[in-house]
C-alpha positions as CSV (number, residue, x, y, z in Angstrom):
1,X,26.1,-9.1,15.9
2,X,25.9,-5.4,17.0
3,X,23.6,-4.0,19.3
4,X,21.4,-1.1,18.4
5,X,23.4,1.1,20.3
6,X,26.1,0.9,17.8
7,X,24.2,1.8,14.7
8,X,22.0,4.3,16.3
9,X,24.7,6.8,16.5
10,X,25.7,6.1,13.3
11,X,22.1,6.4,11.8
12,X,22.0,10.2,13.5
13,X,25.7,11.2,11.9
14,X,25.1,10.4,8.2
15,X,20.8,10.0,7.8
16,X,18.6,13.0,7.5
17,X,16.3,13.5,10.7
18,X,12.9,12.9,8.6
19,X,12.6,9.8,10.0
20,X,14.3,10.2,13.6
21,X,16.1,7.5,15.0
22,X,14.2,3.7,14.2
23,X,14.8,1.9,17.3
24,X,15.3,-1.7,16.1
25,X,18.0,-2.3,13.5
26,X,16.9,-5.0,11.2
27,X,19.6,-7.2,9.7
28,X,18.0,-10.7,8.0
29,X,15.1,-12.2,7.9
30,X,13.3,-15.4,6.1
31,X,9.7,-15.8,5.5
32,X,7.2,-14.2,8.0
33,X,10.4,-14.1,10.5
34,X,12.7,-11.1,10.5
35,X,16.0,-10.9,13.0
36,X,17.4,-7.6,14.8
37,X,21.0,-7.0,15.6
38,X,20.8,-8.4,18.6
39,X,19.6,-12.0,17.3
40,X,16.4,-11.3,18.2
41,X,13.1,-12.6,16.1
42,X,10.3,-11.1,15.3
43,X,6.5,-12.1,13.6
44,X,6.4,-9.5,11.2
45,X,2.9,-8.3,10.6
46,X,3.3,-5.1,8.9
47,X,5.1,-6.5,5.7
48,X,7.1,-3.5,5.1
49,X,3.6,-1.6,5.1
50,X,2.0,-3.9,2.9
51,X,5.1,-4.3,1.0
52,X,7.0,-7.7,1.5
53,X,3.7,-9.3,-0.3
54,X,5.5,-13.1,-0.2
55,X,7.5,-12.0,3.0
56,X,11.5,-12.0,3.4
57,X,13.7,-13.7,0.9
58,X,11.1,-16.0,-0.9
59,X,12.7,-18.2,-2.7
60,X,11.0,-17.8,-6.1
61,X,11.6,-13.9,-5.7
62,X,15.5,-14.7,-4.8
63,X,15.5,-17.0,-7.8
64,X,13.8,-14.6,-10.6
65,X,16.1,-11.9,-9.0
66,X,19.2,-13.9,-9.6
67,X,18.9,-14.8,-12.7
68,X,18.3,-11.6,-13.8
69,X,20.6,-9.6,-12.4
70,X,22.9,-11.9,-14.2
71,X,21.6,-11.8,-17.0
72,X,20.3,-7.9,-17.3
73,X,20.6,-5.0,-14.5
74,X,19.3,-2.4,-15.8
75,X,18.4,-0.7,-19.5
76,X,17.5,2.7,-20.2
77,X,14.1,3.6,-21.3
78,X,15.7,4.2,-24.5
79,X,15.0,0.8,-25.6
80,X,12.9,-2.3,-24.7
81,X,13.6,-5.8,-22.6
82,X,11.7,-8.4,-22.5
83,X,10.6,-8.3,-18.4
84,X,9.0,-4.9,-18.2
85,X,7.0,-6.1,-21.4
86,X,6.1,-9.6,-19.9
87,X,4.6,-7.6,-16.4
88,X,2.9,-5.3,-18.6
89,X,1.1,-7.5,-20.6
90,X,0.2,-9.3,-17.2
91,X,-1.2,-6.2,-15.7
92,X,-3.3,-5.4,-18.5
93,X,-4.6,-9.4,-18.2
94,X,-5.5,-8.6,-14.6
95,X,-6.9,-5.5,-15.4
96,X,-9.4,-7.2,-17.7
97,X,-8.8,-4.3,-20.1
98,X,-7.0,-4.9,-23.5
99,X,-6.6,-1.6,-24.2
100,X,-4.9,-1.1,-20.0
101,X,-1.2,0.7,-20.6
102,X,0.9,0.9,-18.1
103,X,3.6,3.7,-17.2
104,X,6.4,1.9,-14.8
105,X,8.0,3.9,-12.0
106,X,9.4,3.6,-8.8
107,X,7.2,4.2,-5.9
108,X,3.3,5.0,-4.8
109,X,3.7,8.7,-4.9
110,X,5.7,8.7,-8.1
111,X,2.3,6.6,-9.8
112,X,0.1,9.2,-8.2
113,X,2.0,11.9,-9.4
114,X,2.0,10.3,-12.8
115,X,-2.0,9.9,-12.5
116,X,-1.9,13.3,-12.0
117,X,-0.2,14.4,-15.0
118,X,-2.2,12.2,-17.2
119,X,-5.4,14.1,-15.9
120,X,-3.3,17.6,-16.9
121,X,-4.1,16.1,-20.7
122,X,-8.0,16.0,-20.4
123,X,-7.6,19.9,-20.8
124,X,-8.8,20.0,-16.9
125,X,-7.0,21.2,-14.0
126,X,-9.5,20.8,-11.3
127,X,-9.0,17.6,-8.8
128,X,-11.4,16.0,-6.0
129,X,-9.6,14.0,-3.7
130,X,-10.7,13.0,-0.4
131,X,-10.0,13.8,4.0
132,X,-8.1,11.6,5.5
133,X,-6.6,9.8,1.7
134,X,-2.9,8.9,1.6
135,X,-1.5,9.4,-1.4
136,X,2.2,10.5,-1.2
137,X,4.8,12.6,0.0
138,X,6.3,14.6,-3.3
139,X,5.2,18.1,-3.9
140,X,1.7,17.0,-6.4
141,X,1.1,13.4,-4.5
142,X,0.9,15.7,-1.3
143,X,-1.3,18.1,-2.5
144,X,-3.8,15.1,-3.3
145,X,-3.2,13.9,0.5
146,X,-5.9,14.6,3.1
147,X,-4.2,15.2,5.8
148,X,-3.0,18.7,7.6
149,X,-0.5,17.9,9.6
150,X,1.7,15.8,6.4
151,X,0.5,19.0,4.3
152,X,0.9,22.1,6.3
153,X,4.2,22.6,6.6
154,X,4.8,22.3,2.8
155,X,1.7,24.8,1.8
156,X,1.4,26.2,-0.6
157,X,0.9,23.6,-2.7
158,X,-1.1,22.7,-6.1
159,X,-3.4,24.9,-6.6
160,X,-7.3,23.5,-7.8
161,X,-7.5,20.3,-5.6
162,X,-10.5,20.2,-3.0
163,X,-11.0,17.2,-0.4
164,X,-14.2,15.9,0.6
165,X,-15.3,13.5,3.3
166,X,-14.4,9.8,2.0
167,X,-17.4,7.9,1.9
168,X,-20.1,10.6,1.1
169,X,-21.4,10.4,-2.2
170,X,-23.5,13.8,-2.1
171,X,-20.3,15.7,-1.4
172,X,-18.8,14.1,-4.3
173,X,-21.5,15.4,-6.5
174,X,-21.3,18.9,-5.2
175,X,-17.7,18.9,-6.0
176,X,-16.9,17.3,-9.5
177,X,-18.1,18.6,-12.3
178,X,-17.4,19.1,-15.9
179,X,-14.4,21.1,-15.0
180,X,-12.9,18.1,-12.9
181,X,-9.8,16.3,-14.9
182,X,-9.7,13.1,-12.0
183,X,-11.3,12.2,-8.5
184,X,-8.9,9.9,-7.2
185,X,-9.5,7.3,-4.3
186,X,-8.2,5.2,-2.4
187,X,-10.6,1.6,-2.1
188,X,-9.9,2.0,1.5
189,X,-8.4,4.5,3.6
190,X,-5.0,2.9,4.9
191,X,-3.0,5.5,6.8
192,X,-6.2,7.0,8.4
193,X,-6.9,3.4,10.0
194,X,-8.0,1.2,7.3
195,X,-12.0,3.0,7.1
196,X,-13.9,1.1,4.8
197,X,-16.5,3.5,2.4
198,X,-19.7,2.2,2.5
199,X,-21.1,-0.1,-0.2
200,X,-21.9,1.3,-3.4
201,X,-19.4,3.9,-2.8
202,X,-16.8,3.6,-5.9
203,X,-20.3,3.0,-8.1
204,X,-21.3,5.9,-7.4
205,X,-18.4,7.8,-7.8
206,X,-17.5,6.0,-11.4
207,X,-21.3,7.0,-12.0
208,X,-20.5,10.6,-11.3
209,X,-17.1,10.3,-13.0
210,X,-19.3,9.3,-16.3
211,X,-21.7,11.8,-16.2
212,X,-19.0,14.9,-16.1
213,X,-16.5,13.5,-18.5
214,X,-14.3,12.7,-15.1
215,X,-11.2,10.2,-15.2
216,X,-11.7,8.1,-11.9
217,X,-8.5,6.9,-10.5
218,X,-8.0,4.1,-8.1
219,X,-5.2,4.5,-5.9
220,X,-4.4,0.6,-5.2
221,X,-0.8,1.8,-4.1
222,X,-1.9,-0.5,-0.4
223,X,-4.7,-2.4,-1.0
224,X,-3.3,-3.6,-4.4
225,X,-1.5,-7.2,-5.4
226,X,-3.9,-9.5,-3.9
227,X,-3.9,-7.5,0.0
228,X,-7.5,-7.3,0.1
229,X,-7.9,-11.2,-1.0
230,X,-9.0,-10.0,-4.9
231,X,-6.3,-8.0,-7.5
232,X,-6.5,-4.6,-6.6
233,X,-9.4,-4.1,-4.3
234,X,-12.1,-2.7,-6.3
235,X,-13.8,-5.5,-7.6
236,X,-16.6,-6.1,-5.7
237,X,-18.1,-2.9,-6.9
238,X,-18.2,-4.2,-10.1
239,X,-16.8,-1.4,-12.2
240,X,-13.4,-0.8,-13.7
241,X,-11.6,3.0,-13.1
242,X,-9.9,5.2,-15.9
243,X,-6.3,4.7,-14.0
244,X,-5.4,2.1,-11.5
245,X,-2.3,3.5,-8.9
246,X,0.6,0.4,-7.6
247,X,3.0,0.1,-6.1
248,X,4.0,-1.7,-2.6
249,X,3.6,-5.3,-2.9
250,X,3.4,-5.0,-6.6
251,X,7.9,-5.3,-6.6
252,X,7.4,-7.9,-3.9
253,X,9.9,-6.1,-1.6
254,X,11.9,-4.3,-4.2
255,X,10.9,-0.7,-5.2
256,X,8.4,-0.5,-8.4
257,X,5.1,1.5,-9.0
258,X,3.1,1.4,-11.7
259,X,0.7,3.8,-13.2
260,X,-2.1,2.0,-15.5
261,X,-4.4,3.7,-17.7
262,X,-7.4,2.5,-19.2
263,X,-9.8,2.4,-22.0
264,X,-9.2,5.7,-23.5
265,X,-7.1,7.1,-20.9
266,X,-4.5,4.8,-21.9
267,X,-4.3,7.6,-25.2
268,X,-3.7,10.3,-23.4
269,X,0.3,10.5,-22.8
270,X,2.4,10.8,-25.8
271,X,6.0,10.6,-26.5
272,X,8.0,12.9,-23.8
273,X,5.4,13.4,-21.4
274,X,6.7,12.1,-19.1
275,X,10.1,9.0,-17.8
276,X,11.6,7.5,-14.8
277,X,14.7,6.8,-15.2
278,X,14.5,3.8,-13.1
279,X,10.7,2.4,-13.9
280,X,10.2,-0.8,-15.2
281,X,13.8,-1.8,-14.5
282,X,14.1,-5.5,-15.1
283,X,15.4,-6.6,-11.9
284,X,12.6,-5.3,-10.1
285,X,10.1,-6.3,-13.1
286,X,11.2,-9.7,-12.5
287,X,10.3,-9.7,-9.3
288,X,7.3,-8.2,-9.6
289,X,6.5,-11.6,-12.1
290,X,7.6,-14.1,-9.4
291,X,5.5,-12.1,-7.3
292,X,2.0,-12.8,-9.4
293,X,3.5,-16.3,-10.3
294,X,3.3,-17.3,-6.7
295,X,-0.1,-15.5,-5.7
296,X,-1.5,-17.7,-8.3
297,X,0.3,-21.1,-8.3
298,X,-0.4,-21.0,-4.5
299,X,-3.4,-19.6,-4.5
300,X,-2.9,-17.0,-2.0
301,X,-5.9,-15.1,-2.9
302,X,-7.7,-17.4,-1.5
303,X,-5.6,-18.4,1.6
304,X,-6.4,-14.4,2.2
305,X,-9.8,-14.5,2.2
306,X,-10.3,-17.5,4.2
307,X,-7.6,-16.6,7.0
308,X,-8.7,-12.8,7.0
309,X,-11.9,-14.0,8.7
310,X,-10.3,-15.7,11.3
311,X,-8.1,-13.2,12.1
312,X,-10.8,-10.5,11.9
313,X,-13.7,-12.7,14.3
314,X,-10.9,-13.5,16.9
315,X,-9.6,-10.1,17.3
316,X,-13.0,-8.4,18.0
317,X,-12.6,-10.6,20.8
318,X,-9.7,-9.1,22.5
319,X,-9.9,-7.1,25.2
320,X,-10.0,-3.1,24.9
321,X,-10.7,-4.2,20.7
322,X,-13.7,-1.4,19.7
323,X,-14.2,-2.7,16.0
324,X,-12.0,-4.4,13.5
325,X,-12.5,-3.3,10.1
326,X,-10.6,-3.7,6.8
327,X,-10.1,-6.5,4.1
328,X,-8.1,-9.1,3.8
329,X,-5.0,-9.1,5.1
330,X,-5.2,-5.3,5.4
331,X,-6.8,-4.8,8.5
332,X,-7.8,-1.9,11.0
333,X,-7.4,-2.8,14.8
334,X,-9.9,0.1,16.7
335,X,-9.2,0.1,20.1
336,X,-11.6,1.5,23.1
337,X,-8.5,4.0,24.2
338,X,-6.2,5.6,22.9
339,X,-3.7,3.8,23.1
340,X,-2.1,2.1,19.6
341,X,1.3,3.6,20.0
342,X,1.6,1.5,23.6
343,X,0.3,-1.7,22.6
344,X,2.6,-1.6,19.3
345,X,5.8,-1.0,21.8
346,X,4.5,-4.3,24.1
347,X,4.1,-5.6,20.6
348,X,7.0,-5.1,19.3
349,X,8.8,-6.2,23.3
350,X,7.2,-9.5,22.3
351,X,8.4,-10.1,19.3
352,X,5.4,-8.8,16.9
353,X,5.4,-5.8,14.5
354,X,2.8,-3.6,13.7
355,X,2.2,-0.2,13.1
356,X,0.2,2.6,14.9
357,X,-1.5,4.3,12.2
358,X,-3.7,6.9,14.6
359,X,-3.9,7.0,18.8
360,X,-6.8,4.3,18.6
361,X,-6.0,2.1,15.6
362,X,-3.4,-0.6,15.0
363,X,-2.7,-1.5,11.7
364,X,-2.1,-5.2,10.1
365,X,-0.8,-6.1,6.7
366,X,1.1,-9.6,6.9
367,X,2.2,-11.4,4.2
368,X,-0.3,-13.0,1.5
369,X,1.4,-16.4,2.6
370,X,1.5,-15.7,6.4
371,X,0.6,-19.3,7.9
372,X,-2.1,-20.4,10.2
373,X,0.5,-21.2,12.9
374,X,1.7,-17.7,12.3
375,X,-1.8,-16.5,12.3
376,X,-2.3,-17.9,16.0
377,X,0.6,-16.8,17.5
378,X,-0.2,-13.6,16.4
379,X,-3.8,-13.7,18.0
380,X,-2.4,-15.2,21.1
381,X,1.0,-12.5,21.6
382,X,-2.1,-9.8,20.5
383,X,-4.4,-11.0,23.2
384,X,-1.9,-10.9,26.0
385,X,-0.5,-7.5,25.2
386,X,-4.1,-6.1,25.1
387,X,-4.7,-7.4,28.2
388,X,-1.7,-5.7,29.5
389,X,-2.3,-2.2,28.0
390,X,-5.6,-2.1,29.4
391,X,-4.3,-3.1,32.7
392,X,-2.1,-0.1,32.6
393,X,1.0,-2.5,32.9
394,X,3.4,-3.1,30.2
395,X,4.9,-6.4,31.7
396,X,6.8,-8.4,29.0
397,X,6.4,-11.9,30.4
């Protein structure tokens, strides 16, 4: 194998510098296990950002995948297959909506923006989002982002779209009104540091959305396909939105979004209103089936909920841990310092990936079907690093 010194020259010729230059270069991995050039393992408990829902190379993924590919690559939007109308169907069942309709893309962002074109047909321009929400990186799925420093640099951007603090209902009032075409919100706040809104949040916001005529749309993009230990990660509020946002896990590790409209929201596009040339393409479509196949079969839902208390009760534990907050297997590390960004490095020295969302927050989002072995040597690798930080060493042993 090559060392990361080979490719990281490489990376700098040819790649553009939005990213700067990763410093691990990943070439393999199986399960909850992925290798570097080097030959080195790693636990990965990021997923991809919530992405790799079953983890690496799961074989009923590999095996829907194959098949298709060899069957069917790719079909333009021109004409029906019989994948993208299978997933479809099982959206809307999940849903619990008949009348759900879903528009197929490729990405979060590219749902969101696709949310935010369907609000364009209520005859309404105005938008509420909220401070702090993630919700993209193209030109309209920024401008519904609630954070200066991703937004700044790009200004100006859509015009009519005014962020309030997430979790406050009375500022929600204030702002939406009869002139508002969609509030959009995310269940929880990922990128910020996985905030939790208080309870009775999203019922109060669908209340306000139903008094001014408003379509409420969910962004699910992260906390979607079974993360949070339910669908979607709404449900415990009991209510259903106008327009449910996916994407991430929802391809199980291949690129697909999804856009899904509801009740009568799901009348409001008509024919050329919108297209990707790439949604719904039946590779990744079949995927995304051998994706909800295995959450069910195996039950992960469950295997979520159980294991996200564990995880969440023996991290508050740790030492230098502030708070741990979250759902499921999406869940917000606060730490006493500031210090994320140096306990991910000692992390990631160890073998275990996660990400640094803000200076005092490290974020988890393992696979659904991370197992309990995995779970511990997580907690144990976690627990020594933290120790280690707050010594002010970074020793590796």
């Amino acid at each position: 194998m090559k060392a990361q010194e080979d490719f990281a020259p490489r990376w700098e010729r040819s790649v553009q510098a939005n990213y700067g230059a990763p410093l691990v270069t990943f070439v393999k991995a199986k399960g909850s296990i992925i290798t570097d050039s080097s030959g080195k393992k790693y636990l990965d408990f990021l997923g991809g950002i919530a992405t790799s829902a079953l983890g690496h190379a799961n074989p009923a993924i590999v095996e829907a995948v194959s098949n298709q590919i060899s069957v069917l690559s790719h079909v333009s939007n021109f004409y029906m297959h019989p994948k993208v109308i299978e997933l479809a169907e099982k959206l809307q069942e999940l849903t619990g909506d008949s009348n759900a309709r879903t528009f197929f893309c490729n990405s979060g962002a590219e749902a969101n923006e696709a949310a935010l074109k369907l609000s364009r047909r209520t005859g309404r321009i105005q938008i509420v989002a909220t401070q702090g929400a993630f919700h993209g990186r193209t030109m309209g799925a920024l401008s519904l982002t609630g954070q200066p420093a991703k937004r700044d640099p790009f200004l100006p951007l859509l015009p009519g779209i005014v962020h309030v603090p997430f979790g406050d209902l009375a500022a929600m009032r204030v702002s939406v009104t009869k002139k508002t075409a969609m509030v959009i919100i995310e269940p929880i706040l990922g990128e910020a540091g996985v905030v939790m809104p208080p309870i009775g949040y999203l019922r109060g916001i669908r209340d306000i959305c139903d008094r001014t005529g408003t379509l409420m749309v969910i962004d699910c993009v992260q906390t979607g396909m079974g993360r949070t230990g339910v669908w979607f990660g709404y449900e415990s509020e009991g209510i259903l939105p106008d327009v449910i946002t996916l994407a991430k896990g929802l391809g199980g590790g291949l690129p697909l979004g999804a856009m899904i409209a509801l009740g009568n929201a799901a009348k409001l596009f008509k024919p050329g209103d919108h297209g990707s040339t790439f949604g719904g393409n039946p590779v990744c479509c079949a995927s995304a089936l051998a994706t909800i196949r295995e959450i069910e079969d195996k039950n992960l839902l469950g295997h979520v909920s159980r294991y996200s208390k564990f995880l969440k009760t023996s991290l508050a534990s740790c030492a230098g841990v502030k708070e741990v907050r979250g759902a499921g297997f999406l869940i917000g590390i606060v730490l006493k310092r500031k210090n994320a960004v140096e306990l991910r490095d000692l992390l990631q020295a160890r073998g275990i990936l996660v990400n640094a969302t803000i200076a005092n927050v490290i974020r988890i989002a393992p696979p659904l079907n991370v197992t309990k072995s995995q779970i511990t040597t997580f907690l144990k690798e976690f627990e020594i690093a933290a120790k280690g930080v707050n010594r002010g060493t970074t020793s590796r042993a």
